[in-house]
C-alpha positions as CSV (number, residue, x, y, z in Angstrom):
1,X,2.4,22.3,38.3
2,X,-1.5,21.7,37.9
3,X,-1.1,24.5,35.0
4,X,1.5,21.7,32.9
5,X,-0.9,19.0,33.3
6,X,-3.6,20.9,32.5
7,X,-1.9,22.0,29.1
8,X,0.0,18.6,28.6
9,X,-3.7,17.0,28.7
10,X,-4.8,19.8,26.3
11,X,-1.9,19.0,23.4
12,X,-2.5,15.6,23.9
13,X,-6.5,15.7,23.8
14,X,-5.9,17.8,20.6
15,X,-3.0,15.5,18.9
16,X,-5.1,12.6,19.4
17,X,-8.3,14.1,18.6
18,X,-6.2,15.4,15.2
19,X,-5.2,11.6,14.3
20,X,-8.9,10.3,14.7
21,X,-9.8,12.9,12.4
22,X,-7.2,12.0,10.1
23,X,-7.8,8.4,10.2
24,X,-11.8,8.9,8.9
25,X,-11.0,11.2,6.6
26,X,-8.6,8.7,5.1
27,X,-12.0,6.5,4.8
28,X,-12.8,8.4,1.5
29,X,-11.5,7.4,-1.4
30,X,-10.4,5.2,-3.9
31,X,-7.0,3.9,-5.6
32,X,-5.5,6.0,-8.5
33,X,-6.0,3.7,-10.8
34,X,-4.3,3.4,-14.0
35,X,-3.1,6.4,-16.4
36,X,-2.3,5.5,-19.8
37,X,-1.9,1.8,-18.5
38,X,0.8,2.5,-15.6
39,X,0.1,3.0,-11.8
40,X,0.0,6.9,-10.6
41,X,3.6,8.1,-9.6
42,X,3.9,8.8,-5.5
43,X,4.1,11.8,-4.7
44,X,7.0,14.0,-2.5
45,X,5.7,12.4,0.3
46,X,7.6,9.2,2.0
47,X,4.2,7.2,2.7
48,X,4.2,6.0,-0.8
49,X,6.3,3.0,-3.0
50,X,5.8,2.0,-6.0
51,X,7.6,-0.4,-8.5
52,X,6.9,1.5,-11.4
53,X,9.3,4.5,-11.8
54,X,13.2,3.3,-11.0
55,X,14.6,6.6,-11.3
56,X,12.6,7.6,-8.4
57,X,14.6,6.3,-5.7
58,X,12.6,7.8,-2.7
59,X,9.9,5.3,-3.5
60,X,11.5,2.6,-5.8
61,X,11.4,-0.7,-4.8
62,X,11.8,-3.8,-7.4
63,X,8.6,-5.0,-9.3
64,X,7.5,-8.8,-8.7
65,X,9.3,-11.5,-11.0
66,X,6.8,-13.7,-12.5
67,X,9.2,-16.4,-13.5
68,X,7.4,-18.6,-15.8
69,X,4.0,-17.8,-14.3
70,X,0.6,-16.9,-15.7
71,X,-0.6,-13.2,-14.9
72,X,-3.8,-15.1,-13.7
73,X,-2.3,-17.0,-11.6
74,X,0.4,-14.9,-10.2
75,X,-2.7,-12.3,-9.2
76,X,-4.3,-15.2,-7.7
77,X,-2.0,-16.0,-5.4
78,X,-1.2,-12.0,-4.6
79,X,-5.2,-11.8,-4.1
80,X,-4.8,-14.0,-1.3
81,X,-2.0,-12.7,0.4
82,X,-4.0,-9.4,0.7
83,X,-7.0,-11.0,2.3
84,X,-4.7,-13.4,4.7
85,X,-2.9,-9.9,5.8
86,X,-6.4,-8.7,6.7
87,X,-6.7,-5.8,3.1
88,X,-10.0,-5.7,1.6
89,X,-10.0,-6.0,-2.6
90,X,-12.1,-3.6,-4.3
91,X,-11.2,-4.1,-8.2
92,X,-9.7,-7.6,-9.7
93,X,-9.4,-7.8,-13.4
94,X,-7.8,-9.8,-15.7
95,X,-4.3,-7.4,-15.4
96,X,-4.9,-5.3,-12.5
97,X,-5.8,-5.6,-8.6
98,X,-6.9,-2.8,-6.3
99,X,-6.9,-3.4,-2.6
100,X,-7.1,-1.4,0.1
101,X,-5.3,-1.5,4.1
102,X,-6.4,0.0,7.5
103,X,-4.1,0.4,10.7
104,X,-5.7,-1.2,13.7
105,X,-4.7,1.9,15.8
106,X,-6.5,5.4,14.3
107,X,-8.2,3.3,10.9
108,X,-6.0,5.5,8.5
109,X,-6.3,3.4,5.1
110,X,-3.7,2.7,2.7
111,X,-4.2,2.0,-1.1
112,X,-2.4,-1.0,-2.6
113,X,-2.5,-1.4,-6.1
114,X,-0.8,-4.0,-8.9
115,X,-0.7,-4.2,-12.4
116,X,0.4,-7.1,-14.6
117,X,3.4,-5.9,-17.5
118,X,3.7,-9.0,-19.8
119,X,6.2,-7.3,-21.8
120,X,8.8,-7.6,-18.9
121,X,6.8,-10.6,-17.2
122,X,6.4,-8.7,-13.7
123,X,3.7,-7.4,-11.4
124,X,4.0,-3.5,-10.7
125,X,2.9,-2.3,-7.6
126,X,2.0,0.6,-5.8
127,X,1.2,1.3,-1.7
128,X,0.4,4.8,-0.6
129,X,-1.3,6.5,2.3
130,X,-4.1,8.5,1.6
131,X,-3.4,11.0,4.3
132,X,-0.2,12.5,5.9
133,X,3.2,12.7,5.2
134,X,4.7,9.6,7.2
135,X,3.6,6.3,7.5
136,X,6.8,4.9,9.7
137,X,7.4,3.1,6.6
138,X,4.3,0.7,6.8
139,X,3.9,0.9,2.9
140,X,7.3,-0.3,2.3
141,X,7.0,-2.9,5.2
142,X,3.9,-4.3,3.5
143,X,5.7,-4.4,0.3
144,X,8.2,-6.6,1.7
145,X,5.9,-8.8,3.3
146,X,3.6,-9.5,0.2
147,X,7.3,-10.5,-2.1
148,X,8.4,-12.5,0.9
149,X,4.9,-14.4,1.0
150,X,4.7,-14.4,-2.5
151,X,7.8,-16.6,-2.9
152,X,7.2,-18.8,-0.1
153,X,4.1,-19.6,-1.7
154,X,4.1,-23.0,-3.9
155,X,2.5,-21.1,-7.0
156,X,4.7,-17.9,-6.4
157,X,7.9,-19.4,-5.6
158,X,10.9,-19.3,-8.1
């Protein structure tokens, strides 16, 4: 019986010692950025969405609706949803915000990223974890808070 504890303690020592290291690792780094003006695809990994590419439905989820908003001040509003849920902007231009999240539990840090398309009057987005394969859908969660604050807001509501 001492032997199972012993090697219970072990593989759990080690599992969390893994996910610390994980979670600072995540630490470095940056947001894709843009290529050729659109947000990097996700890759075959479910810790990523993204409203850029619909036909891939792993990751897809709708872009923001502007509806009769400035870009300015759509982003503006968006800007301050990230800081109120506690994410920490690193790049705001005129068409494009980069933002980055951090679990409260092992620090691993997601990017979040949005880009303005006047053409079809919505704000793209991506949300991806830096590290790992599963992220027990917190990218998608996040996602879905950020629309639903977004038009609750007065300036983002429809």
């Amino acid at each position: 019986m001492k032997i199972v504890v012993i090697i219970l303690t072990t593989i759990i020592m080690l599992m969390l010692g893994y996910f610390i290291y994980l979670g600072q690792s995540s630490k470095v780094g940056s947001a894709k950025g843009l290529v050729n003006g659109q947000l990097h695809q996700c890759p075959d990994k479910p810790n990523c969405m993204s409203s850029e590419y619909p036909d891939d439905t792993a990751h897809f989820m709708p872009p923001i609706d502007m509806s009769g908003k400035t870009a300015g001040d759509a982003l503006k509003v968006l800007k301050g949803i990230i800081l109120e849920l506690k994410g920490e902007v690193h790049t705001d231009r005129e068409h494009y915000i980069s933002a980055t999240f951090a679990s409260s539990l092992f620090g691993f840090v997601d990017d979040f990223e949005l880009r303005v398309d006047p053409k079809q009057h919505v704000i793209h987005f991506r949300s991806a974890s830096r590290v790992g394969r599963d992220d027990l859908s917190a990218n998608m969660k996040r996602v879905e808070l950020i629309k639903k604050r977004y038009f609750k807001s007065p300036r983002g509501a429809q």
